[in-house]
C-alpha positions as CSV (number, residue, x, y, z in Angstrom):
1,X,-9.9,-21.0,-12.2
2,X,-9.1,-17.4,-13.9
3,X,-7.5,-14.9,-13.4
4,X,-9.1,-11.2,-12.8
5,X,-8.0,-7.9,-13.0
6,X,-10.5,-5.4,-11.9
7,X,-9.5,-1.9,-13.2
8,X,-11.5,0.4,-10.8
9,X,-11.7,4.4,-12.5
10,X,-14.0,5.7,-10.4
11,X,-13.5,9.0,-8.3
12,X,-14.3,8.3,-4.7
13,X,-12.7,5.5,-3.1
14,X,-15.1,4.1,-1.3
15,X,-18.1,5.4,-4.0
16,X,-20.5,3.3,-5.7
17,X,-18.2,2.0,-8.3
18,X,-15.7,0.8,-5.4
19,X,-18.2,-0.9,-4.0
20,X,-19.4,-3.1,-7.1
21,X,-16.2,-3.8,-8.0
22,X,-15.5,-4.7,-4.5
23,X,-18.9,-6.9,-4.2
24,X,-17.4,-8.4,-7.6
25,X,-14.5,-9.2,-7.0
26,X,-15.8,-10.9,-3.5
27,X,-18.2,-13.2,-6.0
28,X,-15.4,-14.3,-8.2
29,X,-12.9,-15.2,-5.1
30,X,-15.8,-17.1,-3.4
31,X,-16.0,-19.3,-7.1
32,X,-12.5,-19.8,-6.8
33,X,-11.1,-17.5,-8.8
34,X,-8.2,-15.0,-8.4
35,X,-8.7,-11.7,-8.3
36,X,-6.6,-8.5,-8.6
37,X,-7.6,-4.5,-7.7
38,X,-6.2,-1.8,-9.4
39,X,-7.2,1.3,-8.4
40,X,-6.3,4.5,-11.3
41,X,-7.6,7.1,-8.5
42,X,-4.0,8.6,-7.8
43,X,-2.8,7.6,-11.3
44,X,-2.7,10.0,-14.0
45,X,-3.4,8.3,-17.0
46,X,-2.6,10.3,-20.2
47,X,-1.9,9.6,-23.5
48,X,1.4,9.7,-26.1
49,X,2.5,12.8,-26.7
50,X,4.5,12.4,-29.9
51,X,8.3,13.1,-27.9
52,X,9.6,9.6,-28.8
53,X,11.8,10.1,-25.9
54,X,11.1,6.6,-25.2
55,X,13.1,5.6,-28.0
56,X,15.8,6.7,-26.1
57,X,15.1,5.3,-22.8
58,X,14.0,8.5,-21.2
59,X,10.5,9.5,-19.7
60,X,7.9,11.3,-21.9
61,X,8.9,15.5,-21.7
């Protein structure tokens, strides 16, 4: 058994790429396997910006 972490990026939430990952992650549950969703539609995702505030514990500025 493995585990599986579907990173879904897609715009829509219920669009085409939700539903493969969806039909996917169906597949691997009915082989046994565990499966995890994470959806980055709400998430903003950016990179480091170079503060190094995190050196001191604080969020990025």
């Amino acid at each position: 058994m493995k585990n599986i972490l579907v990173v879904l990026g897609g715009g829509r939430a219920n669009g085409n790429t939700a539903q493969l990952t969806d039909a996917f992650i169906r597949g691997a549950q009915e082989a046994g396997h565990q499966t995890e969703r994470v959806s980055l539609l709400h998430t903003e995702v950016r990179g480091c910006l170079g503060c190094n505030a995190c050196r001191c514990g604080k969020p990025c500025m």
